[in-house]
Structure formats: structure tokens, C-alpha cells
C-alpha positions in Angstrom: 85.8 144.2 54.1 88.8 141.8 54.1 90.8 144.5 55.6 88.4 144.1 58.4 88.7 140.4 58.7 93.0 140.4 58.3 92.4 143.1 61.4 89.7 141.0 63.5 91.9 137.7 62.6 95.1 139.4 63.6 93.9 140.3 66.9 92.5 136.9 67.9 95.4 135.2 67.2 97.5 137.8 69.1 94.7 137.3 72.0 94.9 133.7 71.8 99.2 133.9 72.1 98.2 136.6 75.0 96.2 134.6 77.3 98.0 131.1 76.5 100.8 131.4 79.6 98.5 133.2 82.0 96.0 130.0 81.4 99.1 127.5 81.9 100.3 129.7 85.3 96.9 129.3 86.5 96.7 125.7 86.0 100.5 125.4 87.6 98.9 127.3 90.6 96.0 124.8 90.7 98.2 121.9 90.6 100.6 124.1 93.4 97.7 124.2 95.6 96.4 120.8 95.4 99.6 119.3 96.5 99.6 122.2 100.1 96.5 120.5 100.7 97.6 116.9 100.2 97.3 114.2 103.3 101.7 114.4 103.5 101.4 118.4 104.1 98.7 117.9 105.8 100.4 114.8 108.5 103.8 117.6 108.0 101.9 120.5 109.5 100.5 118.3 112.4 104.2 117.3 113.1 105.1 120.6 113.1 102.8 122.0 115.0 103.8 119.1 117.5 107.3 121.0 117.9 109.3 118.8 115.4 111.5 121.2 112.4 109.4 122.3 109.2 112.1 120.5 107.0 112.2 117.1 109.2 108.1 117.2 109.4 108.1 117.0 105.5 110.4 114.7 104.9 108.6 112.4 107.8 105.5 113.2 106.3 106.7 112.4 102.7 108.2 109.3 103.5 105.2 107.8 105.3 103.4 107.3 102.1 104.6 104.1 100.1 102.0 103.7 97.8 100.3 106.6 95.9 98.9 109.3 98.0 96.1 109.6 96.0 95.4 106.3 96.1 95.7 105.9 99.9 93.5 109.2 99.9 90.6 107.3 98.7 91.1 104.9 100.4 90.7 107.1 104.1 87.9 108.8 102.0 86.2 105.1 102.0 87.0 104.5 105.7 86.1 108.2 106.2 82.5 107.8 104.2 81.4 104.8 106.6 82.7 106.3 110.2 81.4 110.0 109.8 81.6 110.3 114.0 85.1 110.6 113.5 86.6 113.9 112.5 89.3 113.4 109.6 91.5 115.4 112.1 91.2 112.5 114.4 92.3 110.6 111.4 95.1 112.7 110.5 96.2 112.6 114.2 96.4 108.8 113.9 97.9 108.9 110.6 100.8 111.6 111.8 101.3 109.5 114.8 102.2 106.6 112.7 104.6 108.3 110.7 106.3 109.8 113.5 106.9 106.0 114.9 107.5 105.2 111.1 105.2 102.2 110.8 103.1 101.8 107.9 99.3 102.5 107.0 98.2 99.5 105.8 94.2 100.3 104.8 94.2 97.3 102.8 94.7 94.9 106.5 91.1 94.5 108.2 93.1 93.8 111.3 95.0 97.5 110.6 91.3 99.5 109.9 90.5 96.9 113.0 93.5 98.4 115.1 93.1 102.4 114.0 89.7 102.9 115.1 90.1 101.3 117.9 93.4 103.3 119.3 91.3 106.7 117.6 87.6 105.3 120.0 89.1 104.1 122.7 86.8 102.0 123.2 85.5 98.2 121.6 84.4 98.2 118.2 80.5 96.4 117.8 80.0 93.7 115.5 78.3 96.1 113.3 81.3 98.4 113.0 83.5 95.0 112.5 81.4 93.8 109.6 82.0 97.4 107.8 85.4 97.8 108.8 85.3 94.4 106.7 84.2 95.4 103.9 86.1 98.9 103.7 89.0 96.6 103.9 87.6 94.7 101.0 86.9 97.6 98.8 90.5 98.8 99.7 92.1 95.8 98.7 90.3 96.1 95.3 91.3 99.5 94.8 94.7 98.9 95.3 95.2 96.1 92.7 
């Protein structure tokens, strides 16, 4: 009988050694595939679709973000949540154009939030729309410090 557990506790532990670096390779893959799906790869393949190099659109792209880019993820999430109408490719278009031109994104600034969804509308934004454009800034703000 303790034969039997030596054997059984043998081939856990050389189970547990087994499946230890495929768990970590999948976890690396994971990770891998979050970042292809980030908002940088994501402003990089709209640049590169628009004719600029692979290598230039990425390093546009990458340098576009100067705060976290999670952080500024949530933050579009919260301007996303309240304008639904707009697509987030409309959004990305925005955001890619603004990177090209290398000017900041600003989602903290009311008078930025103000400025993007009126250059992605094209049209006046309603005193409704201001008032939660307001507060999205407001929420921003606090997420950021």
C-alpha cells in the first residue's frame, strides 16, 4: 500500500513539473494577445491601412499614448458607454487621426470630449449631450488622479 502511494505521489509531482511551463506559455500568449488588441495596434493598423509603413504606424501609434493606455482605455470606454450611436471605429478614426497630426488626447478637457464629438457628428452637440459630455469629463478627471 505505500508502494502505491510513493507511485501515485511520484506521478503528481512529475504531472505538476509537466504542465507548469505549458500553463506559463499559455498565460504569455494571453498577455501576447491582449496587447494585438490594444487601442495603439489598433490606431497602428488604421495608419497602415491608410498607406503609411507598418514600422512608422507603430511607433506613431505608440507614441500617441502619454498616459497609460489602459487608463485612457477606460476612459474612451466611459465616453463610449454614454454615446453608443457612435461606432468605436468612428472613435479610433478620430483617435488615429490625432496621432498622425501628433496632438494629444486629452479625455480629461470637457472642451477636448466637447471638440471630438463634434469633428466625429458633424454636426452641433444639444445641451443634453453637453451636460454628459460634462460629466464624462468629470469622471475622467477622477480616474486619472
Amino acid at each position: 500500500m505505500a508502494k502505491n502511494i510513493n507511485i501515485l505521489s511520484s506521478l503528481l509531482l512529475v504531472s505538476a513539473l509537466t504542465l507548469t511551463p505549458s500553463v506559463a506559455t499559455a498565460t504569455i500568449t494571453t498577455n501576447q494577445a491582449t496587447k494585438q488588441n490594444s487601442l495603439s495596434s489598433s490606431i497602428a493598423k488604421i495608419l497602415y491601412r491608410r498607406g503609411i509603413e507598418k514600422k512608422s504606424a507603430i511607433k506613431i501609434a505608440n507614441a500617441f499614448f502619454n498616459v497609460d493606455e489602459e487608463l485612457f482605455s477606460i476612459m474612451l470606454q466611459n465616453l463610449q458607454t454614454n454615446y453608443s450611436s457612435i461606432s468605436q471605429e468612428q472613435f479610433l478614426d478620430f483617435l488615429a487621426n490625432q496621432a498622425l497630426m501628433r496632438k494629444d488626447a486629452d479625455l480629461t478637457s470637457y472642451s477636448y470630449l466637447v471638440n471630438m464629438l463634434y469633428q466625429i457628428t458633424k454636426k452641433p452637440l444639444q445641451e443634453s449631450e453637453l451636460a454628459t459630455l460634462n460629466l464624462v469629463s468629470v469622471k475622467n478627471q477622477l480616474l486619472a488622479a
